[in-house]
DRENTORFI-172083 format. One record per residue: x, y, z of N, C-alpha, C in turn. Coordinates in steps of 0.05 Angstrom, whole numbers, plus 5000, padded with zeros to 4 digits. Last residue first. Layout:
XYZXYZXYZ/...
***
This chain:
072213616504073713886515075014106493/069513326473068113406497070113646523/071813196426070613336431068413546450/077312856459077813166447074713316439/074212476488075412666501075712916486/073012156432070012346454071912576459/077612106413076012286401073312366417/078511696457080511916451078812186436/074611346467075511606499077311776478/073410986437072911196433073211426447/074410466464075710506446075010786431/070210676514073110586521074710606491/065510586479066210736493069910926503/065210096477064710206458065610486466/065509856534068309836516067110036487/060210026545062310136556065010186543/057409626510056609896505059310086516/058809076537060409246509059509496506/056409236588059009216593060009326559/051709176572052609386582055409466590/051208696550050108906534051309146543/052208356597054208326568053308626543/048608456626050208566636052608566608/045508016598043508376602046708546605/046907596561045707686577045207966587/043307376497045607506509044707646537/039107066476041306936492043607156496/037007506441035807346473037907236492/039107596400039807716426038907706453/039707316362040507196383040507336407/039607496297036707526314037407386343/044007666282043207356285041107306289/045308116313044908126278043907876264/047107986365044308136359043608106324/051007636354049307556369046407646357/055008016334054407796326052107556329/055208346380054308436355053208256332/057908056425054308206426053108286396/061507946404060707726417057107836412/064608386397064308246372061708046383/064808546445064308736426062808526407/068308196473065508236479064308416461/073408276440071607956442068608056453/074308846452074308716427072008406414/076008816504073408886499072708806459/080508346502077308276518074608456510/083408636483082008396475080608306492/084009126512084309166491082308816475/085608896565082909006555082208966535/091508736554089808526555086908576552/095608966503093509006520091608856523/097909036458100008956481098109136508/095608886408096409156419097709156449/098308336400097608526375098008856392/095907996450099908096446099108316421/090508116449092308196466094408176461/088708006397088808236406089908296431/088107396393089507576381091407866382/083907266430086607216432088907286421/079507636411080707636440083807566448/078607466362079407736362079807746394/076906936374078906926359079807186363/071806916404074706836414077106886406/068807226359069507406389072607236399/069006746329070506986319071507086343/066506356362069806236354070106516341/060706506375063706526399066206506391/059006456323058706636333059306686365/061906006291062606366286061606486316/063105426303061105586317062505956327/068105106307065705096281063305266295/071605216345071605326322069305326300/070105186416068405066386069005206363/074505186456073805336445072105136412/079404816480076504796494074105036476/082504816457081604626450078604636467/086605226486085005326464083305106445/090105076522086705106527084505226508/095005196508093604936511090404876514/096805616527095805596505094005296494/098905566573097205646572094605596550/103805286559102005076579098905326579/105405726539105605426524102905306530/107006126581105006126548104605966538/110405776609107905876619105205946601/115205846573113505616582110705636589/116106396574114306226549113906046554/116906636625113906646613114106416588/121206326632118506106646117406296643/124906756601124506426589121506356606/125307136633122907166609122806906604/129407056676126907086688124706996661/134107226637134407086661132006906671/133507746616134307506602133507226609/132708116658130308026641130507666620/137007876712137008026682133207926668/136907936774136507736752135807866729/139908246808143008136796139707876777/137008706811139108686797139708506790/134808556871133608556857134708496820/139708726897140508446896138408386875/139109246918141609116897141308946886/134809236956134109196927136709166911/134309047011137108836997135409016960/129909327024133209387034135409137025/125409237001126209427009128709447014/125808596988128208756973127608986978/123008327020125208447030127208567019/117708497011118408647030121108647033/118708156964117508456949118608576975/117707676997120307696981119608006966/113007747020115607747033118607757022/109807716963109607906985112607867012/111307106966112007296938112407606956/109106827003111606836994113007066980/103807056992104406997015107207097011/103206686947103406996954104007076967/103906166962105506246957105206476939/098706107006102006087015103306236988/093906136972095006386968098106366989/095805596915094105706948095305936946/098805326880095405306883093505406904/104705216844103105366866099805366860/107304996800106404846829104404916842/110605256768111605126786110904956811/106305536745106705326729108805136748/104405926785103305766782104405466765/109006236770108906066801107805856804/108406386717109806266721109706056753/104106686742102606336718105306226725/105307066752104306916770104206666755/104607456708107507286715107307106740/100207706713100007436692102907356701/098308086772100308046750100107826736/093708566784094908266792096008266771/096909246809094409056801095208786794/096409986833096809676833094709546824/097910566800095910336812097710116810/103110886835101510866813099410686821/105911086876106910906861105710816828/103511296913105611536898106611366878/100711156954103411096963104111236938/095511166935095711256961098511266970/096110856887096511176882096711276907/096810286905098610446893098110716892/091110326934093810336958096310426935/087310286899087510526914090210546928/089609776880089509996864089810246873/087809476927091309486914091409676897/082709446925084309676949087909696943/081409166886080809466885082409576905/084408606896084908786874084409086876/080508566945084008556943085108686923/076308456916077208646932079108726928/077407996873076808276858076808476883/078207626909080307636897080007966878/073207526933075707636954077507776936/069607386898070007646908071507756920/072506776889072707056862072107386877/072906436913073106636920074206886908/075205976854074906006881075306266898/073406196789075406146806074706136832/068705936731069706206765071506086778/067605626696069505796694070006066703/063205286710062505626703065705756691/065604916737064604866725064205086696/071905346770069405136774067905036735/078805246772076105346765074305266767/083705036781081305226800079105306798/088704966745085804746756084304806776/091405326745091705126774090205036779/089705546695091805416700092805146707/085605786699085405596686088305416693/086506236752085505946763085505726743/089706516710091806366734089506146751/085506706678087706556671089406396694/082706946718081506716696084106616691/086207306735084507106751083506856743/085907606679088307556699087707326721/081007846665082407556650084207446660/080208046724078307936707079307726690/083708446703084108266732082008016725/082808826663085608596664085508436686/077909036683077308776669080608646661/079209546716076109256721076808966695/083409636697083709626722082209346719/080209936649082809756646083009636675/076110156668075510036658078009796644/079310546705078110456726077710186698/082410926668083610816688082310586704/077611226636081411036624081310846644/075511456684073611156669076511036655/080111746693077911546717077411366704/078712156648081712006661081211766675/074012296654074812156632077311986639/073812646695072012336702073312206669/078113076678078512866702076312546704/074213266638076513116639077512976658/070813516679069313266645072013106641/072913836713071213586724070213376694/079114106694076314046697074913776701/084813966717083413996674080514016685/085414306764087114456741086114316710/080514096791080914386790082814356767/080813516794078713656782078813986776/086613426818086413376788082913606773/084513486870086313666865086313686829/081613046887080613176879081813426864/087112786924084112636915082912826889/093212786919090812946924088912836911/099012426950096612476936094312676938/103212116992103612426966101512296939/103111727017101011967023101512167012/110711497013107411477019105311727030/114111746994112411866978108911706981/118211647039117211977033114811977013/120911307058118411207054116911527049/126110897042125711257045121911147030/130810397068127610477062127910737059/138210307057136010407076132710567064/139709727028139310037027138110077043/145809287020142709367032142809687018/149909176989148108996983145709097003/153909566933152309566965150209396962/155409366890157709556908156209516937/153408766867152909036875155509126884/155508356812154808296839155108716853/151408566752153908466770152708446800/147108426704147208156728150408256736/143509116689146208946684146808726703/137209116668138709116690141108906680/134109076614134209236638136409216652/138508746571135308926569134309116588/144508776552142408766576140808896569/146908956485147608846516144808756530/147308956437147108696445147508666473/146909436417143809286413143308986421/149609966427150609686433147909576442/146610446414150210306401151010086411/143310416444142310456410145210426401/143709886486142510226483142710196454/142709526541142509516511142009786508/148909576595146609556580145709506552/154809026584153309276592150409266588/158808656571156908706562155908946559/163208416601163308746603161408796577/165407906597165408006569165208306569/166007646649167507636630167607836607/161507896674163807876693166207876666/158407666638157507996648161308016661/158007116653159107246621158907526624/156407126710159706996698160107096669/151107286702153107456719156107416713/148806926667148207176664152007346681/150006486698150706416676151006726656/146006486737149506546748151206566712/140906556714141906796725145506766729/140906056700141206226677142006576692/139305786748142405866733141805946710/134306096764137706196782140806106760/131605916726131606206727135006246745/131705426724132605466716133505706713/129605276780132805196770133505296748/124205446774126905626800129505526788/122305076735122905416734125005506756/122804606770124804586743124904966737/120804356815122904606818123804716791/122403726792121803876815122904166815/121903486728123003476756122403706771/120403226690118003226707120603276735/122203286639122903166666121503076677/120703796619118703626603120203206618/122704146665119504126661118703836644/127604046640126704066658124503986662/127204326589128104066583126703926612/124404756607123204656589124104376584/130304956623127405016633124904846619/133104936580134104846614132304876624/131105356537132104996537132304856573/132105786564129505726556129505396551/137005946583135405846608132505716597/139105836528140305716542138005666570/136806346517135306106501137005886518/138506786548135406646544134506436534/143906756540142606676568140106596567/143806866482144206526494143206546518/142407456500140507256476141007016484/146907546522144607626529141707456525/151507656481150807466499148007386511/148607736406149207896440149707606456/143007746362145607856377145807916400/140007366312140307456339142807566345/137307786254139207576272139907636292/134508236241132607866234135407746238/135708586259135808626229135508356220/136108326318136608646298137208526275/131307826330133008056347133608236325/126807926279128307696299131507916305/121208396291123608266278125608006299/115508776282117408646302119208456281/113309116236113709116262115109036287/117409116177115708956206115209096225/119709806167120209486165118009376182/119010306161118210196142118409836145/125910486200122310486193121710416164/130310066233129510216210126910246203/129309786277130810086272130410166261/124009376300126209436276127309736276/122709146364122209246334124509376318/124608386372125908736367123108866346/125307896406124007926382123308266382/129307696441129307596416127607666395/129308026481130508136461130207916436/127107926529130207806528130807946505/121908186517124008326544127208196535/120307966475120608296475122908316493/118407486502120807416474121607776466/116307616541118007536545120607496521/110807776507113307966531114807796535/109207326485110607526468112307756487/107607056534109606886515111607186493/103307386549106107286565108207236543/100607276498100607586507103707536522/098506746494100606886474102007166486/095506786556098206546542099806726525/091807086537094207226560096507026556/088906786504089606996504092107146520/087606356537088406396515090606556502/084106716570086606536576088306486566/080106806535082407056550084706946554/078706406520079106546498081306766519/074706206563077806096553078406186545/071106616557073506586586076006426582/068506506527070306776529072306706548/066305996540069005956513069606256509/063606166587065205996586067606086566/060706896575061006576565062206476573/060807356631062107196610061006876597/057407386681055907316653057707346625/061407356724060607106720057707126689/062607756712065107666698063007436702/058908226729059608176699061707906691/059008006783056907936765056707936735/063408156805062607976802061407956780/061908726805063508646786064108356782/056708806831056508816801059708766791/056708806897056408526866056708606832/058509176913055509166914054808976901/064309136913061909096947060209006929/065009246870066208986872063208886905/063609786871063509586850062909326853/068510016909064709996914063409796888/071809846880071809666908068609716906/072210296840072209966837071509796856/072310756864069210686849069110386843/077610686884075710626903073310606896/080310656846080410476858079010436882/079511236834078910976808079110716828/081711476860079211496866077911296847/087311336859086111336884082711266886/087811626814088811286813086811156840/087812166828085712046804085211676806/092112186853089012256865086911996856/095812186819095911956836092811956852/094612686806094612396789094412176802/096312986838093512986825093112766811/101512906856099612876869096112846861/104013096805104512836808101512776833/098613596770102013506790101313246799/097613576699096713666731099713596749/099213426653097113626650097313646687/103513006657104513236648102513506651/101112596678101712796700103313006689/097912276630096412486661098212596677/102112196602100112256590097712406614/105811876632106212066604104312216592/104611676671106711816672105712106650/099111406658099911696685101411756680/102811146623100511286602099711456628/105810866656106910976635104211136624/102010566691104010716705105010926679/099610206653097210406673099410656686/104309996636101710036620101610276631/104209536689105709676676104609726644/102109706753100909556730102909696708/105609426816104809736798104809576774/102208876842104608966838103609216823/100908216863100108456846102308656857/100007456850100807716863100207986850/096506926868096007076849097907386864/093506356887096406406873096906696857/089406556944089406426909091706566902/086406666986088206436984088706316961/084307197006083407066980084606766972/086907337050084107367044083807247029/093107157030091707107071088407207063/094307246984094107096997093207007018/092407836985091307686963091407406981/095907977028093508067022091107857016/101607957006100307827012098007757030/100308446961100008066949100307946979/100408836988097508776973097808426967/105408807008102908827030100008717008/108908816965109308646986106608557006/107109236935106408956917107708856943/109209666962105709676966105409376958/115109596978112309537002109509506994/116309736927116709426932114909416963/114110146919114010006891113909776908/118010456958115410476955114010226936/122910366930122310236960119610296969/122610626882123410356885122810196908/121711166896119311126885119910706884/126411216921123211226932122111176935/130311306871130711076901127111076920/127911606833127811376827128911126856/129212116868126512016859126511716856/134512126866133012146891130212016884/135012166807136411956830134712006854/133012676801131412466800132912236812/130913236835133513016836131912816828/127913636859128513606837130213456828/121113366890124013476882124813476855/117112816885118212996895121313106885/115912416853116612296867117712506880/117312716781115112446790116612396819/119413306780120812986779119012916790/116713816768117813746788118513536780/113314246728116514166728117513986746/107714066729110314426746111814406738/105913606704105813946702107014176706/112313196723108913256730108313626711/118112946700116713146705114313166706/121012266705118512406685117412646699/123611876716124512096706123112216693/120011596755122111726766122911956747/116711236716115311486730117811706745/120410916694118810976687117011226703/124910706729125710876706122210986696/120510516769122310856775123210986758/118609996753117410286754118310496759/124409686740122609866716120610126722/125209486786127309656778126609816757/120209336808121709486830124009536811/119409026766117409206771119509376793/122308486764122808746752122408986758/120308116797120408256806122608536797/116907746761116207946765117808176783/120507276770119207406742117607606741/121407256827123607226807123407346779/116207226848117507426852120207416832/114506676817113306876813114007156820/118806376857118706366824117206656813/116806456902119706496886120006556866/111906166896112106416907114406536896/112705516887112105796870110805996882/116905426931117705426902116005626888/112105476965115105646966115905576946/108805106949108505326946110405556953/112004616952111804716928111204936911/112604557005114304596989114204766958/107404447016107904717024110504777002/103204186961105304136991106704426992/096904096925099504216933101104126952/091003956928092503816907095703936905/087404216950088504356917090504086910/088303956999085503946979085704086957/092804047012093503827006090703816993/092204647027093504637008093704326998/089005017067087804887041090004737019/090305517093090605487054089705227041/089605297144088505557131088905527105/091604777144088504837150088505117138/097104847131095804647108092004657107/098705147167098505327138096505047120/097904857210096905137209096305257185/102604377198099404357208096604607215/106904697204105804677182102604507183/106604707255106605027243106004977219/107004227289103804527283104604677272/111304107261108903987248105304147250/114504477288114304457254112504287248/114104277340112904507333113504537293/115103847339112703877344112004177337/121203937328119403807308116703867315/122204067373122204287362120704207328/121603767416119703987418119904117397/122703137385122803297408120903587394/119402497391119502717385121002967402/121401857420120002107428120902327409/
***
């Protein structure tokens, strides 16, 4: 006889296997707690990066991003804000949309509000702006048309993004551990092998040490191989930190820690400060730059928003083998909701926009194929509200290795692309390129549709392009011209 308490772990996992769907993806629960983990492990920087980033940044008045005038104060806030909104939206994503995919403050979209919209208005007006961008997107998304543009992508665009976001991952990660620097000295490369084209630092072995152990793993076929390797490259992080007194990386010591130093904390909880949910003004931005500027800010904001999710989705269903025929992902409308109200919910919380993250692939590459392990991810974002010390102890070092795996296995799908056929294999080609090149996933996407339509129409082809592909590049034509419109139109 069974006893009562197994029966109840068999309905409880007899509950998640009917709602997610997980033995018809081809998953086990296990695996989706593995990649949930995983995916909060490599992403969950974001709770220590967005504060340096918006925390110490003055709005128009003078005030510190996040109220007051203390930025310590700011940057604790704006951290425990950061980690409820990517807790609730991802698992959101998961329980509506049941697809491996988390979201979090967009990092990009947070720095260019910082730096560039809340120096002209106050932190509240900005955040407005984020607000109202995320809600022209949901109406968007309601009425079908954002659907509708992604399903009149080509196929071999859609690989091409994938593609695309492969190299894109792969090169943040080789940025974040440090193995691949821009150069101190001007006039040199752009990027370099760590300083002065040799590697330096402890810091560096942790990465290539967790990058080998990860990959040796994987090419195993053993279970778990990213979580194993991320945690011990993390203890491996904390024991030479312990020994050597590394420190950060600054401009006199180019060999410490990229973000966050791996010690064990002084304090392992914090108490929540939920002060900067509802520090927003909708409209407030239109009065101090005017209504031509403000809708300019919007479109920035809303046409990066509409289409990183777009290749972001594409990519994490090419992954987990989700895609259909068309190269749509299962419950693609759920998944572009969820997205728009995660947008509105970061600026409604003071945080910036939210949006889905490509470090998901990592989760994905561990397994994950349902939204359980968002699910996961979102509970692990809720509970470093009050353990965030502990956020800390995984160094960028630590976490960046299973993006390049993840870039690997991504990149793989560039066989599905017809090189002998210019007039998709260029667009593909300026897609995949162009995202690590400007360290923007739009950026190559609108590039690829650009090329895609132009190439088309000069062909006499423009039959076969579809209506919404016309109007969509017209936009990005647009989009790579907001700078000089903007200055002439104000």
């Amino acid at each position: 006889m069974s006893s009562p308490q197994a029966a109840t772990a068999r309905s409880g996992s007899g509950f998640l296997e009917s709602f997610f769907k997980i033995s018809e993806r081809g998953s086990t629960v296990s695996r989706e707690i593995r990649g949930g983990l995983v995916t909060f492990f490599t992403m969950a920087y974001i709770v220590v990066l967005n504060p340096l980033i918006i925390g110490t940044v003055k709005d128009g008045t003078g005030q510190f991003v996040g109220g007051g005038t203390d930025p310590a104060a700011s940057i604790a806030k704006i951290a425990v804000a950061t980690a409820l909104v990517a807790g609730v939206v991802t698992i959101l994503m998961g329980v509506v949309a049941n697809f491996p995919l988390a979201l979090a403050t967009g990092l990009g979209l947070n720095a260019f509000i910082a730096f560039s919209v809340a120096t002209k208005m106050t932190w509240a007006d900005a955040m407005g702006l984020v607000v109202l961008e995320g809600l022209i997107i949901l109406v968007l998304v309601l009425t079908g048309f954002r659907k509708a543009v992604f399903e009149a992508v080509p196929l071999q665009l859609k690989i091409a993004i994938s593609v695309g976001i492969g190299l894109f991952i792969a090169f943040i990660g080789l940025v974040d551990a440090g193995f691949v620097r821009r150069p101190a000295a001007a006039g040199g490369p752009p990027v370099e092998l760590g300083v002065g084209g040799n590697l330096r630092g402890w810091p560096v072995l942790v990465f290539v040490v967790g990058l080998i152990l990860i990959v040796t793993l994987y090419a195993r076929k053993v279970k778990g191989a990213i979580l194993i390797g991320i945690l011990a490259a993390t203890v491996l992080a904390i024991v030479l930190e312990a020994v050597t007194k590394v420190g950060a990386r600054t401009a006199d010591n180019p060999g410490g820690w990229g973000l966050s130093v791996p010690k064990l904390p002084d304090d392992w909880f914090t108490k929540p400060n939920l002060d900067t949910i509802g520090e927003f003004s909708l409209f407030g931005s239109f009065e101090r730059v005017g209504v031509v500027s403000a809708l300019l800010l919007v479109f920035t904001l809303m046409l990066a928003d509409f289409f990183d999710t777009m290749g972001t989705m594409t990519a994490i269903g090419a992954e987990a083998g989700l895609l259909d025929k068309d190269g749509n992902p299962p419950n693609a409308q759920r998944i572009l909701i969820v997205d728009s109200v995660a947008a509105a919910a970061g600026g409604a919380a003071s945080v910036s926009s939210n949006t889905s993250y490509i470090e998901s692939a990592s989760g994905v590459g561990e397994g994950a194929r349902t939204g359980l392990a968002s699910v996961v991810t979102g509970i692990c974002f809720l509970i470093s509200m009050v353990v965030a010390p502990l956020v800390t102890l995984v160094p960028y070092e630590a976490a960046t290795p299973a993006l390049i795996l993840v870039g690997f296995l991504m990149m793989t799908q560039v066989k599905g692309i017809d090189f002998d056929d210019i007039e998709v294999a260029f667009p593909a080609f300026l897609t995949i390129i162009l995202m690590p090149f400007t360290y923007s996933i739009s950026a190559g996407i609108g590039a690829g549709f650009v090329a895609f339509v132009i190439l088309k129409a000069v062909l006499g082809k423009a039959r076969q392009i579809h209506p919404l592909m016309w109007v969509v590049a017209a936009l990005f034509v647009v989009y790579f011209a907001i700078g000089p419109l903007g200055d002439w139109l104000t």
